[in-house]
N, C-alpha and C positions, 0 to 999 in steps of 0.2 A: 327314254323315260328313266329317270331316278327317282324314288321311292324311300325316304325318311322311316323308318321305326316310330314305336311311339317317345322313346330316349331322344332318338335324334330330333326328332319332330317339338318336342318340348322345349327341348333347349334352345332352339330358334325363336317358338315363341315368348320364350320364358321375356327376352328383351323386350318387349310389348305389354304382354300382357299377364297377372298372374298365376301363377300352376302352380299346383300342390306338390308337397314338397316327397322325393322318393329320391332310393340308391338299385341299382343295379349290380344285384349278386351271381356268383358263379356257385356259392355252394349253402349249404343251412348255417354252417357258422357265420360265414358273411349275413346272409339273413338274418339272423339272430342277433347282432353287433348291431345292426342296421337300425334296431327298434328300440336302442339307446337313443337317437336324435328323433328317430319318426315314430313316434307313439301310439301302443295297440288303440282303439281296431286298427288296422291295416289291410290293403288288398295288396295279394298276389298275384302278378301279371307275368304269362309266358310274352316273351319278347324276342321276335324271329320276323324276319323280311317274307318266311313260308307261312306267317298265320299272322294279317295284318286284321283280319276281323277274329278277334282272340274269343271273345264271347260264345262266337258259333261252335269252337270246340271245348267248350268248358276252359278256356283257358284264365280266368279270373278268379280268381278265390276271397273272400273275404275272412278274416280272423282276426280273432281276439284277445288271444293268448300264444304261451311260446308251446305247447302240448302242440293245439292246432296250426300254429306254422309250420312243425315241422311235419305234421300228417299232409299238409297244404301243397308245402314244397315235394313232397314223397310225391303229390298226386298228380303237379304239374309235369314234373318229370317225366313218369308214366305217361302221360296225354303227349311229351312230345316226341316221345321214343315208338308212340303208336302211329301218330302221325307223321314219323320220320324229319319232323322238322329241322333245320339248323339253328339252334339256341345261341342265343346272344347271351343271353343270362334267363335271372327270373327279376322283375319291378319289384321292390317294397315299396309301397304308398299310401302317403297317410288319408284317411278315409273318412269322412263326414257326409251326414247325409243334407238332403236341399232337391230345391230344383231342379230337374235334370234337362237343359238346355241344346241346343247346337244352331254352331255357327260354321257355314262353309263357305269358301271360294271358292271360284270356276273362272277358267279365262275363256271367253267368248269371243272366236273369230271376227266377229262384227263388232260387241261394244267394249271388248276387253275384260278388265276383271267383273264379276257382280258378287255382291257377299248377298248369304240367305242367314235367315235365323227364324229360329221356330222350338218348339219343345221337344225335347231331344231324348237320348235314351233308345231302348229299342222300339219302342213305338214312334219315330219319327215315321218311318215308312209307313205305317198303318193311316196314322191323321193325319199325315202329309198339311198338317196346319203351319204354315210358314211366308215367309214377305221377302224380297227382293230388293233388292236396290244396285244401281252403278258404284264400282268405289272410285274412290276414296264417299266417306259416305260425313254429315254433320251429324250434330247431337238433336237438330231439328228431325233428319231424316231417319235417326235413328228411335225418338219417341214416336214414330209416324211405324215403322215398322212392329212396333212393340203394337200400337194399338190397332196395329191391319190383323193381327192371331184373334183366331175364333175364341180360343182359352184362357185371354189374356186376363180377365179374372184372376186368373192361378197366381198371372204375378202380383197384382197389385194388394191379390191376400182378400180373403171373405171367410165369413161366418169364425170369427177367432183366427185364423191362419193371418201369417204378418205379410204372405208375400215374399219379394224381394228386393233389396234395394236399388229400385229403379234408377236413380242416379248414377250407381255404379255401372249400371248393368249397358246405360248409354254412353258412357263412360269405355268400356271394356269393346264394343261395337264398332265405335269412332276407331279405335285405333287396331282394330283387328282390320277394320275397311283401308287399313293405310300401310298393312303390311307387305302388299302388289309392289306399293311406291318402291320401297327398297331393295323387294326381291322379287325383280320383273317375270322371269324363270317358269316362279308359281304356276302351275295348271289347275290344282287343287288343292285344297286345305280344308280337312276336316276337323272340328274339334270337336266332339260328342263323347261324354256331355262335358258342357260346362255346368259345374253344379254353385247353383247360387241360395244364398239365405237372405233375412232384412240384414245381415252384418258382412257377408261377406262372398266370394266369386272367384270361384277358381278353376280351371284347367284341367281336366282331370285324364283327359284321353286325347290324342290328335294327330294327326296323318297328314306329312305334306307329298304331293308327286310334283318334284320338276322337271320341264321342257328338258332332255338333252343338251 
């Protein structure tokens, strides 16, 4: 089993499908440099093959200024020197907020790949609201999945909220289901979350493990 980062993991997907835009620092200046092109707010991500679920150990920070970066980056450090981790770096990425999404693959002894998607974030486990499909998957199968979620409400937007742009979002689906095709390998592929707006859908966290 091989196991991607969230660095390496993106840049696979990045060919597919959009992701928000970040650099990988080794120190606060780099940090700091970084937020010339990636503009505050910004989150900070510890990035270590020993903490691929970063959130569990506070390993995410969000910030808005360069005061709180470098208290941010002070704090990441500490989390990893406690947790003995091996640092790759720290993520700077640019940060907006939306929907918080997830889409995953799984390769299944009997049918092969299947992509799931449902509402993502740390409450996927909790609602466990989500839909199925075979990949490679259509833009048919993929409006069909959008409308199998109990809260799909949330996307198409009520009481003032705009939702998100649905178009996209089948759009983003279609070709996540067709990423198996090229990289047969895949065992899993998490993206959580995708966060999406009515304007825009982007990649913000993602985990691949391949076959040996």
């Amino acid at each position: 089993m091989k196991v991607f980062t969230e660095v390496e993991a993106e840049k696979l997907i990045s060919k597919y499908l959009p992701v928000s835009k970040s650099k990988l620092v080794k120190n606060i200046k780099e940090a700091i440099n970084s937020t010339k092109k990636i503009k505050y707010p910004v989150a900070l991500k510890i990035i270590s093959k020993d903490a691929l679920h970063k959130s569990d150990i506070g390993g995410v920070i969000f910030v808005y200024n360069e005061k709180e970066l470098i208290k941010g980056f002070e704090k990441l450090e500490k989390i990893s020197k406690k947790h003995k981790l091996k640092l790759d770096g720290i993520m700077v990425q640019e940060y907006f907020q939306g929907k918080q999404l997830v889409i995953g693959i799984k390769k299944d002894p009997s049918f092969g790949h299947a992509i799931m998607f449902g509402l993502g974030g740390v409450l996927v486990e909790v609602l466990k609201d989500v839909s199925f499909r075979i990949c490679p998957i259509t833009e048919k199968d993929a409006q069909e999945m959008i409308d199998e979620l109990k809260a799909k409400q949330i996307l198409y937007g009520f009481r003032g909220d705009k939702g998100v742009d649905i178009k996209l979002l089948k759009k983003i689906l279609v070709k996540a289901s067709k990423i198996p095709l090229k990289h047969k390998d895949i065992t899993e592929l998490d993206i959580n979350p995708l966060i999406m707006t009515d304007k825009i859908g982007k990649v913000v966290d993602a985990r691949i493990v391949f076959q040996k």
